[in-house]
N, C-alpha and C positions, 0 to 999 in steps of 0.2 A: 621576686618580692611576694611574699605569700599577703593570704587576704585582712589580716589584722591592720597591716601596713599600707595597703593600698586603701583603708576605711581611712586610715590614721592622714592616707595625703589628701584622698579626696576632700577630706573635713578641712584641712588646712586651707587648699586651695578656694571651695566656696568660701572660707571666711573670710579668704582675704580678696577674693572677687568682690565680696559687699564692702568690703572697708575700700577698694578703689573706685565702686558706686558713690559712694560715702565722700569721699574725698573730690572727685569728679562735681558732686550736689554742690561742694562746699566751696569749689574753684581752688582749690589747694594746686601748687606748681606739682608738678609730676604725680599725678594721682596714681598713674598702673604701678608704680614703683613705692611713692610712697604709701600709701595706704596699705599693700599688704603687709610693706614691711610693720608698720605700725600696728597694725592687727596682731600679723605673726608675735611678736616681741614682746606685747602686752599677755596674748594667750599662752605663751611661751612660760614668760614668768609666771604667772596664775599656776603655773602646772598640770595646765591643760595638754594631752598627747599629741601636740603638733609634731608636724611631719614633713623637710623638704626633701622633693626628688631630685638626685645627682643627676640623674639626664635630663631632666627638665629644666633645671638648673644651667646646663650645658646647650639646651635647645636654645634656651634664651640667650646667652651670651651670643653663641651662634648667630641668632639673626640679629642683633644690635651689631656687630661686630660689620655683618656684610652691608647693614643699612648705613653704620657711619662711612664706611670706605667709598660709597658714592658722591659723598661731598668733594672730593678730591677731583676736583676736574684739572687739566691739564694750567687752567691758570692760578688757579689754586695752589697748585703742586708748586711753582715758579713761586708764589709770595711764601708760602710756607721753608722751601728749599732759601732765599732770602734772608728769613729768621734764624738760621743756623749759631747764631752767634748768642741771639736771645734765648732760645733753646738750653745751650751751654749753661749761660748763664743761672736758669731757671732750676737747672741740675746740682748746680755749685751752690744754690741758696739753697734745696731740698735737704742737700745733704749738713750742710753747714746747720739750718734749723732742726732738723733732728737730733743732732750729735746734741743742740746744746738746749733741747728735752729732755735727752737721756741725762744729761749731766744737770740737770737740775730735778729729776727724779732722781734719780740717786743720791743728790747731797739730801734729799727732804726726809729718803728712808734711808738712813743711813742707824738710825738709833732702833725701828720696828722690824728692817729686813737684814739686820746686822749679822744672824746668825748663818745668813745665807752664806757667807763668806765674801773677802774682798772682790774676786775673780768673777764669783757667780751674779752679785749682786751688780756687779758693772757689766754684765754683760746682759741680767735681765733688763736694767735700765737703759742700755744703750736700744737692744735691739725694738722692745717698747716702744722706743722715743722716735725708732725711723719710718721715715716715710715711703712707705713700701708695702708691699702685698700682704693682710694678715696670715694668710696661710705662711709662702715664703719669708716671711718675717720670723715666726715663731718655727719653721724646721731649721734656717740658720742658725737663731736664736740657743733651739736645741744643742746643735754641732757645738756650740761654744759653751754647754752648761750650763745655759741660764735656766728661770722656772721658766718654761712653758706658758701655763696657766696663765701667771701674771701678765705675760708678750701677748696671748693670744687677747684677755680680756682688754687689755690695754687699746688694742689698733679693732676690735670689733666697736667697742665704746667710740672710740674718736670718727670710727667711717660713719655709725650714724648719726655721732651730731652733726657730721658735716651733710650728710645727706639732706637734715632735716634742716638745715638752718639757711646753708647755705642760697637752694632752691627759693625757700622763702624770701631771703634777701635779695635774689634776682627780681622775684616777681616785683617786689614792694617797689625795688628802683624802678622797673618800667613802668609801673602804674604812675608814681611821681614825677620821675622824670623822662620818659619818653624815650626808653633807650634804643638806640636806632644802629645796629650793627652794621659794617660793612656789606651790599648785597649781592655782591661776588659769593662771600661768607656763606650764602641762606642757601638752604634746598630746592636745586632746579626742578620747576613744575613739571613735575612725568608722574603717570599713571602706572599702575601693575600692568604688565603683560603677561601674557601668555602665548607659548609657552616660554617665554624671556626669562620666569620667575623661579622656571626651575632649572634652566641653563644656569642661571646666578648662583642659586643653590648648591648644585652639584658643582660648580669650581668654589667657592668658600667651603664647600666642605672637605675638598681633597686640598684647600690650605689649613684648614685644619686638624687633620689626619695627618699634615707633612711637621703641624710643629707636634703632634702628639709624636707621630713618630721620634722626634730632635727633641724629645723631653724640654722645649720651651716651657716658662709660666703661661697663664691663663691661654692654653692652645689653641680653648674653640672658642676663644673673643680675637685673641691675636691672629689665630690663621686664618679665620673671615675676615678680617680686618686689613688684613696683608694683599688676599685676593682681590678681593673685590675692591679694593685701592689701587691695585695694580691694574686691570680693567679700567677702571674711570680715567686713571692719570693715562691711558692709552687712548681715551675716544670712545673705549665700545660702552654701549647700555642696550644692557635688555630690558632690566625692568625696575621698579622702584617697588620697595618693600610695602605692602597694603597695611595702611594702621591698625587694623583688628593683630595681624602679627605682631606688631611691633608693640601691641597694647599688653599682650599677653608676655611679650618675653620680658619684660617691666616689671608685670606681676612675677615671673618664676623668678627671679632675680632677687624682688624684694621679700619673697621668702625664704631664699636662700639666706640672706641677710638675717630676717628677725627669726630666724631656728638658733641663731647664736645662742640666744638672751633665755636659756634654760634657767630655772629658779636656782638652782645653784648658782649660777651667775651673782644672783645679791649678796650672797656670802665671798664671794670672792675678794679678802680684802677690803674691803669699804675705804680704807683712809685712803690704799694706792689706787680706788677707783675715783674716790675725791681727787687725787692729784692729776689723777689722769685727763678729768674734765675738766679742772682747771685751766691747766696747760696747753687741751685742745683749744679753749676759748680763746688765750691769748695768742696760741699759733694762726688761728683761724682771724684773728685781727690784723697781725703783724702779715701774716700773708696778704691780707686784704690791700693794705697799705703798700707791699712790696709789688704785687700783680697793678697796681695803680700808679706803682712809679717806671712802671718797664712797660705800661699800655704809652705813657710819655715820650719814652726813648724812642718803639717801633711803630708806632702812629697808628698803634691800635685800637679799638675800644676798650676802655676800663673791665668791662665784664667778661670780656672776652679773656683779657690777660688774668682777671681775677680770677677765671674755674681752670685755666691752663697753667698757674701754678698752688690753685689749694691742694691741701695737704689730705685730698680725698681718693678715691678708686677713678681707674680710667670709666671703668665703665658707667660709676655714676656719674661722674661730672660731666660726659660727653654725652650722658640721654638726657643731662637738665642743658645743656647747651642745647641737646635737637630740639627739645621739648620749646622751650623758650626764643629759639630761632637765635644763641650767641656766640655765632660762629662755632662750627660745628670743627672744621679741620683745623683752625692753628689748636684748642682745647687737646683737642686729640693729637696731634703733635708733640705737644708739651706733655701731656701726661703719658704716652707710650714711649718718649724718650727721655723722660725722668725717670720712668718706672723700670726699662732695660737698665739705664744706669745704677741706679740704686743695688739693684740684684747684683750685678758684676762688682761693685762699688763696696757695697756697707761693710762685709765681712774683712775683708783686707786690710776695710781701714778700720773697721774696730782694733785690729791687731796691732798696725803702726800705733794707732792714738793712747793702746794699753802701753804698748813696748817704749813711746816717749813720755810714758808719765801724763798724758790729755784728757785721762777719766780718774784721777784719784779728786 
C-alpha cells in the first residue's frame, strides 16, 4: 500500500472514529458500526477520497466472528441443535421471499431494462432480489449474465437500510417495551484474560486460514466463528473479547460497508434503486411479521426471531443482537445457516425456476 493510500485510509478511519463518537453522544443502537458506516457513505458520495482496508476489514470480521462463537455454551448448543426444524424453515421462507423480489423486480423493469434481454434481465432481477452475500450474490449473478452493477447496487442498498433501521427498531422496542431475552441467551460475565486472549486468537485464526484455504464465503467471520464455537460448545474459555476490540472491529466493518456508496452509485439507475428501496421496505415488514410468527411457534422472543430471519448480513444482525443483548446464538444460527443455504441453493434454483417457466 504506498503513502497516498495509507493518507487516503487513515483519513477515513478518523472520520468515521468521530462519527461512532458522534453516534455514541447520541445513544444511537450500534454506534462502532453504525456511525462509521454513516460517515463513510455520506463522505463517499460527496466524493470525498475514502478509503476501506481489505485487512482491516478482515481483522474485524475476525474478531466478531471469535466473540459471537462464545455464546454458544454447551446448553446453548442443545436449544439451538433443538430449532433444527425452525431453522429449515427460516431458509425455505429466505429463499421463497427473494425469488418473489426478484420476480417483481423484473415484472416492474421489464419496459426500462427490456434491452437487456429476457435471460439477462431475469437473472439480474433474480440474483438482486436474493437474500445472500452482496459480494457472492453479484459473482453468481455474473456466472449467469446478469448486470453486475445492478446485483451488486441492489443488496449494498438493502444491507444498509437494514443495518440502519432495523437496530433502530430493536432499540425503540426495548425502551417501550422492556424487552427481556431469554438469559441462557445473554453473555456469560467473563473478563479478558491473559494469556487466554491469545490462545483464542491463534485457534480462530487457524479456523480461518482452514476455510480460506476450502475457499468458503466470508472465511475470516465463518472460520472464527467455527472455532471458537467449537471451544465454547466443549467447555473450554480462555477469555472474552475486551470491548475496545470489539468496538473497533465494528468500526472496520462499517467502513467496509459505507466505501460501497461511491458517487457513482447515485447514477446508478435511480428508478431500479427506487424499486430496490421499496421492496427492501416491504421485505423488511413482511420479515418482521414472519420472525414474529415463528418467535410463537419455538417459544422464542420476538426480537430474537426477528434479526435470525431479516433479510440482513450475518455479521450485522448478530453484532446488533450482541450490542442489544437479543440472543446472540439462535440470530447467529439462523443467519449462518440461511446464508450456507442460500450459496449451495440460489443458483440451481434459478435454473429449475428459468427451465419451468417461474420467472417469466
Amino acid at each position: 500500500m504506498n503513502l497516498p493510500s495509507l493518507s487516503r485510509t487513515g483519513l477515513t478511519l478518523l472520520g468515521a472514529l468521530l462519527g461512532a463518537e458522534l453516534c455514541v453522544w447520541l445513544q444511537t443502537p450500534i454506534p462502532w458500526m453504525l456511525g462509521p458506516l454513516l460517515f463513510t457513505a455520506f463522505a463517499s458520495m460527496a466524493g470525498l477520497p475514502t478509503r476501506s482496508s481489505g485487512r482491516l476489514r478482515n481483522l474485524g470480521q475476525w474478531i466478531i466472528g471469535a466473540a459471537l462463537g462464545l455464546y454458544f455454551t454447551p446448553q446453548v448448543g442443545t436449544l439451538v441443535l433443538n430449532l433444527w426444524w425452525a431453522i429449515a424453515l427460516g431458509i425455505v421462507w429466505a429463499l421463497g421471499l427473494g425469488w418473489g423480489f426478484g420476480l417483481w423486480l423484473q415484472r416492474r423493469h421489464t419496459t426500462d431494462l427490456g434491452h437487456l434481454g429476457a435471460h439477462r434481465l431475469r437473472a439480474t432481477s433474480y440474483f438482486a432480489g436474493a437474500i445472500g452475500g452482496a459480494s457472492e450474490m453479484t459473482l453468481l449473478s455474473e456466472r449467469k449474465g446478469a448486470r453486475t452493477d445492478l446485483v451488486a447496487a441492489a443488496h449494498s442498498l438493502r444491507l444498509v437500510m437494514v443495518v440502519i433501521s432495523v437496530p433502530f427498531a430493536m432499540q425503540w422496542a426495548q425502551s417501550h417495551w422492556g424487552l427481556q431475552v431469554d438469559p441462557s441467551l445473554r453473555s456469560v460475565s467473563r473478563e479478558a484474560q491473559w494469556p487466554g486472549l491469545l490462545w483464542l486468537g491463534g485457534v480462530s485464526l487457524v479456523g480461518a486460514l482452514l476455510m480460506i484455504r476450502l475457499r468458503r464465503a466470508n472465511p475470516w467471520f465463518m472460520g472464527a466463528l467455527t472455532a471458537s464455537m467449537l471451544l465454547s460448545l466443549s467447555g473450554i474459555f480462555w477469555s472474552a473479547i475486551p470491548t475496545p476490540l470489539s468496538n473497533a472491529a465494528q468500526l472496520f466493518i462499517g467502513v467496509s460497508l459505507g466505501v460501497r456508496f461511491q458517487r457513482e452509485f447515485l447514477h446508478t439507475a435511480p428508478r431500479w434503486l427506487t424499486s430496490v428501496a421499496m421492496g427492501t421496505a416491504a421485505m423488511l415488514l413482511i420479515s418482521g411479521l414472519f420472525g414474529w410468527a415463528m418467535a410463537v411457534l419455538v417459544g422464542q422472543h420476538p426480537a430474537t426471531l426477528i434479526l435470525g430471519t431479516s433479510p440482513g448480513g450475518i455479521a450485522e444482525m448478530a453484532i446488533t443482537a450482541k450490542v442489544l443483548q437479543l440472543g446472540v446464538p439462535v440470530v447467529t444460527a439462523f443467519q449462518v445457516c440461511r446464508l450456507v443455504a442460500v450459496l449451495v441453493l440460489v443458483a440451481p434454483m434459478f435454473d429449475w425456476l428459468e427451465r419451468k417457466g417461474h420467472l417469466a
